[in-house]
Backbone as XML, in Angstrom:
<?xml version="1.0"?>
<chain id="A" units="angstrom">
  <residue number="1" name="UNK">
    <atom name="N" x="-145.262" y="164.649" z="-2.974"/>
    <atom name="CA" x="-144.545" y="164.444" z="-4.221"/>
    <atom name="C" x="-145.480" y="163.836" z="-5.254"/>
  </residue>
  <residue number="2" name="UNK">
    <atom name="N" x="-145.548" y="163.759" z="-6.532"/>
    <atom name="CA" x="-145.920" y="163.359" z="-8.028"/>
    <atom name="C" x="-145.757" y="161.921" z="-7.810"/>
  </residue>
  <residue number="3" name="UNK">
    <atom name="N" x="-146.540" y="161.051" z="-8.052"/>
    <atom name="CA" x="-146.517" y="159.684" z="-8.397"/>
    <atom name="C" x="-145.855" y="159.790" z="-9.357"/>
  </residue>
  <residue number="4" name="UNK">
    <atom name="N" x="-144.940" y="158.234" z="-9.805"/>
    <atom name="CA" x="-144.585" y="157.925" z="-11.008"/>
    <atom name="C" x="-143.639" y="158.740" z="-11.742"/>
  </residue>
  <residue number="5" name="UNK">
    <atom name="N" x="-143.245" y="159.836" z="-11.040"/>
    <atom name="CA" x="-142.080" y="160.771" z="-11.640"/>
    <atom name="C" x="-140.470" y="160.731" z="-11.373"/>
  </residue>
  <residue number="6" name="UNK">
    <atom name="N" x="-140.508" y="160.246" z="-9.764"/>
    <atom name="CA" x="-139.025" y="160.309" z="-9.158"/>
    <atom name="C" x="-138.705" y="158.658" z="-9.679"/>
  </residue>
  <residue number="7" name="UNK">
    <atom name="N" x="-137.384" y="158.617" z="-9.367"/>
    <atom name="CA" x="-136.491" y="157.065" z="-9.576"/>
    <atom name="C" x="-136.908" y="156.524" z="-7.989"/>
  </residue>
  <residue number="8" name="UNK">
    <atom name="N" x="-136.622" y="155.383" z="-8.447"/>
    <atom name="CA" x="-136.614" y="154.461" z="-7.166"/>
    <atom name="C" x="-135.665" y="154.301" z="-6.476"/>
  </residue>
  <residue number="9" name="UNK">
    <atom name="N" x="-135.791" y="155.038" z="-5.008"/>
    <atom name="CA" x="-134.796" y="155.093" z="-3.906"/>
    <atom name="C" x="-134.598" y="154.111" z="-3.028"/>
  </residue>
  <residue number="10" name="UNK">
    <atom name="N" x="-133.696" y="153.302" z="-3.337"/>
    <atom name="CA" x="-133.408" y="151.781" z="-2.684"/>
    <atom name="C" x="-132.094" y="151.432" z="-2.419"/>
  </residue>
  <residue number="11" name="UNK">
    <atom name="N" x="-131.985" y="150.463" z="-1.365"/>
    <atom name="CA" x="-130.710" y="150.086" z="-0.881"/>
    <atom name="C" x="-130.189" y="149.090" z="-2.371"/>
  </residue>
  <residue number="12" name="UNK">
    <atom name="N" x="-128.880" y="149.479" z="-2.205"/>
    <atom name="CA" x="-128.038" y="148.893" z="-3.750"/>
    <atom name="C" x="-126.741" y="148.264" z="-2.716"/>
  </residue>
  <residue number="13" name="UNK">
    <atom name="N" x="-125.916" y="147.323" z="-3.589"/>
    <atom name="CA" x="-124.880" y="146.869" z="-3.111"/>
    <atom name="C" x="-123.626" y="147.398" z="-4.103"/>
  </residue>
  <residue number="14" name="UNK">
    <atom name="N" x="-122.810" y="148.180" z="-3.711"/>
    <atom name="CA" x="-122.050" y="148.792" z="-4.018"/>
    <atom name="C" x="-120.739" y="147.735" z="-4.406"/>
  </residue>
  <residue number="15" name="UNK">
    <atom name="N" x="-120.016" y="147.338" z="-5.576"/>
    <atom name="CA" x="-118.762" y="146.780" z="-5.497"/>
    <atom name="C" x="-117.839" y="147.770" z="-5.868"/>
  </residue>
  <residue number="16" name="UNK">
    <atom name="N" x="-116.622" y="147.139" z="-5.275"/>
    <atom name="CA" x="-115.305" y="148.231" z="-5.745"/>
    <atom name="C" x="-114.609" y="146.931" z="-6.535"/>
  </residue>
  <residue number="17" name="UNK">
    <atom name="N" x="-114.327" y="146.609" z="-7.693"/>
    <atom name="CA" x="-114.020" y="145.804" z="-8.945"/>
    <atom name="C" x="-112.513" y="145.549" z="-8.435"/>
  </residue>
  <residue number="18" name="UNK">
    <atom name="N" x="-111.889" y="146.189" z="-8.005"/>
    <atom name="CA" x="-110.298" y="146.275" z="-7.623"/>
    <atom name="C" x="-110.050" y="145.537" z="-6.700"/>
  </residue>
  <residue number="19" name="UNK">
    <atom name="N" x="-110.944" y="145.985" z="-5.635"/>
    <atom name="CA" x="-110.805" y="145.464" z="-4.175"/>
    <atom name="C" x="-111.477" y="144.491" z="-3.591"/>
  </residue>
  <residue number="20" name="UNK">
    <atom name="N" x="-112.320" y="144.037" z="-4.259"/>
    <atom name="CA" x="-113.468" y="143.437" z="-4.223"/>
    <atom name="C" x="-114.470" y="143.339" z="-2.734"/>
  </residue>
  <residue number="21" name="UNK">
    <atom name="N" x="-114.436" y="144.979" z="-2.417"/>
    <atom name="CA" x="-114.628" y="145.411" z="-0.861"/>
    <atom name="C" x="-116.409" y="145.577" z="-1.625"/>
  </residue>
  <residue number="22" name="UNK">
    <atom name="N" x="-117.514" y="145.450" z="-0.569"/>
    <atom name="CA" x="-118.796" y="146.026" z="-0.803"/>
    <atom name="C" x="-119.153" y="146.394" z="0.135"/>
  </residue>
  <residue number="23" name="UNK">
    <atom name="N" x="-120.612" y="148.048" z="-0.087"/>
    <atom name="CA" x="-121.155" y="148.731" z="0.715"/>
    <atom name="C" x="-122.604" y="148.416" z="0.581"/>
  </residue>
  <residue number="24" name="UNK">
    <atom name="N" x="-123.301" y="148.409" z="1.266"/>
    <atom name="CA" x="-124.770" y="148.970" z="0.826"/>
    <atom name="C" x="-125.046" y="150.577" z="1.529"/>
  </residue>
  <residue number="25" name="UNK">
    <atom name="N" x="-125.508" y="151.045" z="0.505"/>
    <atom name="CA" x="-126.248" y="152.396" z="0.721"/>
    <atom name="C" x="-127.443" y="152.367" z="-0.311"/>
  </residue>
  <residue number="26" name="UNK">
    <atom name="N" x="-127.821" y="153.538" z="-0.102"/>
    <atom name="CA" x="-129.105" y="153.679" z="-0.483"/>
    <atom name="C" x="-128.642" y="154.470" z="-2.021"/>
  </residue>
  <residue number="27" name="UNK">
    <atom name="N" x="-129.349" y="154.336" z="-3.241"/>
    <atom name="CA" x="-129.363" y="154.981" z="-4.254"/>
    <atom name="C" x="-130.682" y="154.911" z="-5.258"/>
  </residue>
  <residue number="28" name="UNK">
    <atom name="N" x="-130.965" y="155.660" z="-6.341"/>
    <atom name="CA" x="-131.411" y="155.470" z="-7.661"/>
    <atom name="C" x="-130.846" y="154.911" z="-8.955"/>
  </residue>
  <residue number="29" name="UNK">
    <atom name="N" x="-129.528" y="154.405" z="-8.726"/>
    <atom name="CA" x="-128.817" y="154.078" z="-10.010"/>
    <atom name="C" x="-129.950" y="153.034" z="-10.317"/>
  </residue>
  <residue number="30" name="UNK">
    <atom name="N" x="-129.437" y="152.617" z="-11.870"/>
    <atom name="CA" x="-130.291" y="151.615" z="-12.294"/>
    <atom name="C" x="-129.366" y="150.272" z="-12.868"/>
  </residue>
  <residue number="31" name="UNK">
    <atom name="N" x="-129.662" y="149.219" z="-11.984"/>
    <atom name="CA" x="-128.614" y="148.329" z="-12.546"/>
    <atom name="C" x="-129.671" y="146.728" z="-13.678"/>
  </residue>
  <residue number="32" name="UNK">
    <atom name="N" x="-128.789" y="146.112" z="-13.706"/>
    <atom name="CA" x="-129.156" y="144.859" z="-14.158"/>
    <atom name="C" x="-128.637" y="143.527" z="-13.526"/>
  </residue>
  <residue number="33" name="UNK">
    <atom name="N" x="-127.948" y="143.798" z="-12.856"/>
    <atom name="CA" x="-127.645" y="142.466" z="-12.084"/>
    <atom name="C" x="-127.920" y="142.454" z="-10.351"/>
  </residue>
  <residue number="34" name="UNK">
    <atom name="N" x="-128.189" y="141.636" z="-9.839"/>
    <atom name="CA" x="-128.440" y="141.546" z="-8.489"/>
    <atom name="C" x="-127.462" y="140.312" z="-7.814"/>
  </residue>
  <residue number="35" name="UNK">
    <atom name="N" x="-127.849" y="140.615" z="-6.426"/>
    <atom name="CA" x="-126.681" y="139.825" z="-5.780"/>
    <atom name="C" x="-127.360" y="139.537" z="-4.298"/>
  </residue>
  <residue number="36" name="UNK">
    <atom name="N" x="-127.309" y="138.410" z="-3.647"/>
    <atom name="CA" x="-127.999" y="138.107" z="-2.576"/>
    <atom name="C" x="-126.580" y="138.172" z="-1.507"/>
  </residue>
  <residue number="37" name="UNK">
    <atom name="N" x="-127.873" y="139.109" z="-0.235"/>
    <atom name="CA" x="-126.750" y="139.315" z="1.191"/>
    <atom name="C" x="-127.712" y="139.487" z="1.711"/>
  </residue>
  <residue number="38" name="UNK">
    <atom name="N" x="-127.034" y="138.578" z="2.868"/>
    <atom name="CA" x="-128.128" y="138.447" z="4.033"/>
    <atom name="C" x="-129.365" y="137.932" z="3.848"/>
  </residue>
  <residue number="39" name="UNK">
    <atom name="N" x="-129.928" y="136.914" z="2.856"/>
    <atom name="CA" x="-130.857" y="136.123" z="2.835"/>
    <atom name="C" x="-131.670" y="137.477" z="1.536"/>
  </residue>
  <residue number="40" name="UNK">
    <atom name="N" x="-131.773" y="138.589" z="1.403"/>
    <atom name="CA" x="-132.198" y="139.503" z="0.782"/>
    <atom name="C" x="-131.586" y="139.981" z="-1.074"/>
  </residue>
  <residue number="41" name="UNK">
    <atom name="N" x="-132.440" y="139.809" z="-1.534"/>
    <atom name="CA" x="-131.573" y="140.243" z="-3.260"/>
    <atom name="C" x="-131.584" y="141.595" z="-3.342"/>
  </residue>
  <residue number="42" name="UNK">
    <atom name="N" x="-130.140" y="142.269" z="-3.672"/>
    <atom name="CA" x="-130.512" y="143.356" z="-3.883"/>
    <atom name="C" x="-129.478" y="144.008" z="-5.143"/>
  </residue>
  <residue number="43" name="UNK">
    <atom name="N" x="-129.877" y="144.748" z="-5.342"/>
    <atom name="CA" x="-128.954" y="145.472" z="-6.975"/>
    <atom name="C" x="-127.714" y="145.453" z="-6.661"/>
  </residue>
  <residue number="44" name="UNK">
    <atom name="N" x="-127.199" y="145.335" z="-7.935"/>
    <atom name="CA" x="-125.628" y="145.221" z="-7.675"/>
    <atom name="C" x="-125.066" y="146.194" z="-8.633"/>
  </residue>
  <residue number="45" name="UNK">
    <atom name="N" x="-124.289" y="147.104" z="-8.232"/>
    <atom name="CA" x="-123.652" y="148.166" z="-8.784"/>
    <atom name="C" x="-122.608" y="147.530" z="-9.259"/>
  </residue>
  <residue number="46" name="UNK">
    <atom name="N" x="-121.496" y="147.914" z="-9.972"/>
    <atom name="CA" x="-119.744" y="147.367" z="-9.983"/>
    <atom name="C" x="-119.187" y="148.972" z="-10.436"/>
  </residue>
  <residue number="47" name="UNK">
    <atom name="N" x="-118.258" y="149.135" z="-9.144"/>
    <atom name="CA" x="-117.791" y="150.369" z="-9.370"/>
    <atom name="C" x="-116.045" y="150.054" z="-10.122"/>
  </residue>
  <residue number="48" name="UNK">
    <atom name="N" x="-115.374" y="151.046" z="-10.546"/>
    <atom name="CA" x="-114.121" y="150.268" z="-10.906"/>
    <atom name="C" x="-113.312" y="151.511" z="-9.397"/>
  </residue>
  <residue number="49" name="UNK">
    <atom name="N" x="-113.660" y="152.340" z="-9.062"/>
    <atom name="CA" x="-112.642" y="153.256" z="-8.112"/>
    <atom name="C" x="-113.620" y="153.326" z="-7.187"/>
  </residue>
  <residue number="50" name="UNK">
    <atom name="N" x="-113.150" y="153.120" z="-5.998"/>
    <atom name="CA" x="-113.764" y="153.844" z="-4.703"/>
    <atom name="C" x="-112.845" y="154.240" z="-3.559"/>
  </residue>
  <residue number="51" name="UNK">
    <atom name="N" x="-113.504" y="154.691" z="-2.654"/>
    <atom name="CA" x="-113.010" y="155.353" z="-1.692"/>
    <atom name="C" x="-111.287" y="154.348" z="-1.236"/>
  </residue>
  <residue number="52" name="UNK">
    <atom name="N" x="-112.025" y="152.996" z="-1.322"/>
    <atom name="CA" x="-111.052" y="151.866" z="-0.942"/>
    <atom name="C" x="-109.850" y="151.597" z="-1.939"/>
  </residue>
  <residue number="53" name="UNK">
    <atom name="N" x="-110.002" y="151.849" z="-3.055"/>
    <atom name="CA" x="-109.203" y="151.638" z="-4.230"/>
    <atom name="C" x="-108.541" y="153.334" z="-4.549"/>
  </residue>
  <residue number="54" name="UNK">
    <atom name="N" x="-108.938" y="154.120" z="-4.343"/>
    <atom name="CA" x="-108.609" y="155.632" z="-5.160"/>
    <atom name="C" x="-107.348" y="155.789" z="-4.639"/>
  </residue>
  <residue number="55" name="UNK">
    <atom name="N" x="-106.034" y="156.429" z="-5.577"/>
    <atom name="CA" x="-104.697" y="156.477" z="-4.812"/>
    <atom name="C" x="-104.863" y="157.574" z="-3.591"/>
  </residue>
  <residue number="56" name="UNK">
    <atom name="N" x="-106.044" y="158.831" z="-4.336"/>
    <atom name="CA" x="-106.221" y="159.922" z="-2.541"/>
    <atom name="C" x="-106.626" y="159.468" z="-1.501"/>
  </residue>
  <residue number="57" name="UNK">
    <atom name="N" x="-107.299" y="158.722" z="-1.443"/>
    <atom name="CA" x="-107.540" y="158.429" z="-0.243"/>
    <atom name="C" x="-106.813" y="157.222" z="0.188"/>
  </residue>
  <residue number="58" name="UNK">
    <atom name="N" x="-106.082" y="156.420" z="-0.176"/>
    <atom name="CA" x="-105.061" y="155.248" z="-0.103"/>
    <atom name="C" x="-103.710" y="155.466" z="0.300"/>
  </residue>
  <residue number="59" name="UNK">
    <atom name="N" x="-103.477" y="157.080" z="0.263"/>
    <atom name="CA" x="-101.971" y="157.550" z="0.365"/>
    <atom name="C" x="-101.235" y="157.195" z="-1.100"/>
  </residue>
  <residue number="60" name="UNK">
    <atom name="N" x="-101.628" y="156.444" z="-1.734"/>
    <atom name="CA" x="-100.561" y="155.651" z="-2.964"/>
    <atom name="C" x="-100.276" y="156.931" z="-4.337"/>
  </residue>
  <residue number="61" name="UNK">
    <atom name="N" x="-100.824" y="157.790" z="-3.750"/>
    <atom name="CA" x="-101.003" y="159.010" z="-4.814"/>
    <atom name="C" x="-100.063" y="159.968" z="-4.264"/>
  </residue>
  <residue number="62" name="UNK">
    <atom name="N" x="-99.437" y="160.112" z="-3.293"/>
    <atom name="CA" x="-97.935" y="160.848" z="-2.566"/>
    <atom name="C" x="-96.680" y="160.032" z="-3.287"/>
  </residue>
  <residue number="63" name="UNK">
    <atom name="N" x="-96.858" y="158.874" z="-3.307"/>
    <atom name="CA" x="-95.588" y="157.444" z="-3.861"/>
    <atom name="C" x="-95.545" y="158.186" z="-5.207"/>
  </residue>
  <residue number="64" name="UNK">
    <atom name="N" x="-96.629" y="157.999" z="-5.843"/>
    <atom name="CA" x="-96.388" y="158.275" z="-7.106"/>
    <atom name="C" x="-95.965" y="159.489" z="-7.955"/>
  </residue>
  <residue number="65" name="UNK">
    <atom name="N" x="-96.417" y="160.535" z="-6.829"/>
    <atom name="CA" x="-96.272" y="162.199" z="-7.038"/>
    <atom name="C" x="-94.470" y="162.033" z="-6.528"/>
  </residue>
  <residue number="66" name="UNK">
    <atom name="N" x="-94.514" y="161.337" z="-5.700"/>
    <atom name="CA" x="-92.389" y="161.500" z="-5.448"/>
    <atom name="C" x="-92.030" y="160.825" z="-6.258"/>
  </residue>
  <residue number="67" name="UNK">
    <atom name="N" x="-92.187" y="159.357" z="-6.880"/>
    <atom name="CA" x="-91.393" y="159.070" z="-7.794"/>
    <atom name="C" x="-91.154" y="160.237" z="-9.530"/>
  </residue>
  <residue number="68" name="UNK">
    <atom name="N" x="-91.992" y="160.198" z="-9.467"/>
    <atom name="CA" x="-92.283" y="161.247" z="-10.857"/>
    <atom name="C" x="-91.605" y="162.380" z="-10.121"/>
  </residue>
  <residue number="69" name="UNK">
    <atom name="N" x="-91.282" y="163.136" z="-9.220"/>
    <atom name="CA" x="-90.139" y="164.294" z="-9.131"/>
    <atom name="C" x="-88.636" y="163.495" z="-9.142"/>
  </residue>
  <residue number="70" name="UNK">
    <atom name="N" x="-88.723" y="162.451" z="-8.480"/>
    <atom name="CA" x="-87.059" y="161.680" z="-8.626"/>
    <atom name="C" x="-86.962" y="161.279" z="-10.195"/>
  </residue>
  <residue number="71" name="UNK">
    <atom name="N" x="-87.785" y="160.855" z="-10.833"/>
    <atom name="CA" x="-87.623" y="160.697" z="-12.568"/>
    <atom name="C" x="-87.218" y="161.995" z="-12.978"/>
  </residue>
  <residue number="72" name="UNK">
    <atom name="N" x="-88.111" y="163.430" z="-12.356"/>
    <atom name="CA" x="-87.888" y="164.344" z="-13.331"/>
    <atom name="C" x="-86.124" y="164.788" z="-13.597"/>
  </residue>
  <residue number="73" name="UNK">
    <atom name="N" x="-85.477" y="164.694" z="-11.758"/>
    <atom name="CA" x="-84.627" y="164.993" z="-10.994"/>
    <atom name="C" x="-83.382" y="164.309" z="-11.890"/>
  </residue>
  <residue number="74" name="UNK">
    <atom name="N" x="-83.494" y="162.984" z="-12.243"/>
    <atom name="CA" x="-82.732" y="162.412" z="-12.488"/>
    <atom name="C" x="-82.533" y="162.599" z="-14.319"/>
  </residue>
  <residue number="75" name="UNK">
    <atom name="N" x="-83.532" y="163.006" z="-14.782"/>
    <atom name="CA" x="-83.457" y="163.037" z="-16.250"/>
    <atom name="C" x="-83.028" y="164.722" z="-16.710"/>
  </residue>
  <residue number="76" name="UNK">
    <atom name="N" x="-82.971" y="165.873" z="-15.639"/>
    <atom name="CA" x="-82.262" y="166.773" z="-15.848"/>
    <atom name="C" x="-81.055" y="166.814" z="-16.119"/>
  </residue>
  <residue number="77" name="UNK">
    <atom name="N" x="-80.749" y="166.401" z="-14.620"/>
    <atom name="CA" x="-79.173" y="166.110" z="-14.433"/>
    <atom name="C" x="-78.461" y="165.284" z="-14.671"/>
  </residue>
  <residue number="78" name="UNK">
    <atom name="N" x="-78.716" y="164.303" z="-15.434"/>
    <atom name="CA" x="-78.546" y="162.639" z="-16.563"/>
    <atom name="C" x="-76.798" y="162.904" z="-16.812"/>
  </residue>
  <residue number="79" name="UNK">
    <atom name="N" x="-77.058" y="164.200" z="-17.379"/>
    <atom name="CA" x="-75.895" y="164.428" z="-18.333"/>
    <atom name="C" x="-74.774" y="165.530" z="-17.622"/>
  </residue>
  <residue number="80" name="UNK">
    <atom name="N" x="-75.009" y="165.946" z="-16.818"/>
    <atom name="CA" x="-74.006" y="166.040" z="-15.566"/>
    <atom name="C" x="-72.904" y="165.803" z="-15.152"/>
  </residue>
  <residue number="81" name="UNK">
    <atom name="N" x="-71.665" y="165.851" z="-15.096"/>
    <atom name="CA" x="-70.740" y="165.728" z="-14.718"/>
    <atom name="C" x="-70.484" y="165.659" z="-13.113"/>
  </residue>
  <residue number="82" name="UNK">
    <atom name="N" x="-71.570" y="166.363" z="-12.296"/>
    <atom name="CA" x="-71.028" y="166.598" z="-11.233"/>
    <atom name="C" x="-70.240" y="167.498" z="-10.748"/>
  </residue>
  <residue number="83" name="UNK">
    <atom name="N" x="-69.584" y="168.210" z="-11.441"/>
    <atom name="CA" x="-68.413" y="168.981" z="-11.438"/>
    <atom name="C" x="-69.055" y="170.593" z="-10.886"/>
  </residue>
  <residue number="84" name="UNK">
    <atom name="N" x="-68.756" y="171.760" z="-10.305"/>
    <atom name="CA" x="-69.245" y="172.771" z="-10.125"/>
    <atom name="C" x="-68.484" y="173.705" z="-11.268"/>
  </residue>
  <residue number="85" name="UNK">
    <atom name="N" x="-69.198" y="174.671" z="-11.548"/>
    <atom name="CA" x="-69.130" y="175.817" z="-12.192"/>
    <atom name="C" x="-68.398" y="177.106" z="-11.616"/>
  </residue>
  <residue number="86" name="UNK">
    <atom name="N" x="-67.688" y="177.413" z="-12.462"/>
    <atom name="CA" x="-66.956" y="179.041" z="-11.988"/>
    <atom name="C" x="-67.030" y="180.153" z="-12.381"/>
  </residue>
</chain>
């Protein structure tokens, strides 16, 4: 590979802002703040969604997809009588 061309591939500390859950993996992002773990400083990302927080992968995104059909359900038939048709 080219000296001096690629980003720097380094372990980062990942936050999820919501959850206040952290990962380390490896990346190129470029941050400005750092954060010490495990005796070691290392970059500190701040994510606002992750895997831990996202309603898909949380299930909390089914809750919300049924309430919004019981809203729709209920604002059809609002004005309803109940009564059947002949």
């Amino acid at each position: 590979m080219k000296k001096n061309i690629h980003p720097d591939y380094r372990e980062v500390v990942f936050l999820d802002t919501q959850t206040g859950k952290q990962f380390i993996t490896r990346s190129t992002v470029q941050t400005k703040e750092k954060i010490e773990i495990n005796g070691s400083s290392l970059p500190l990302f701040k994510c606002d969604v992750t895997s831990e927080s996202h309603p898909f992968y949380t299930g909390a995104q089914t809750k919300i997809v049924e309430t919004g059909r019981v809203e729709k359900f209920r604002a059809r038939f609002a004005n309803s009588t109940g009564k059947q048709k002949n």
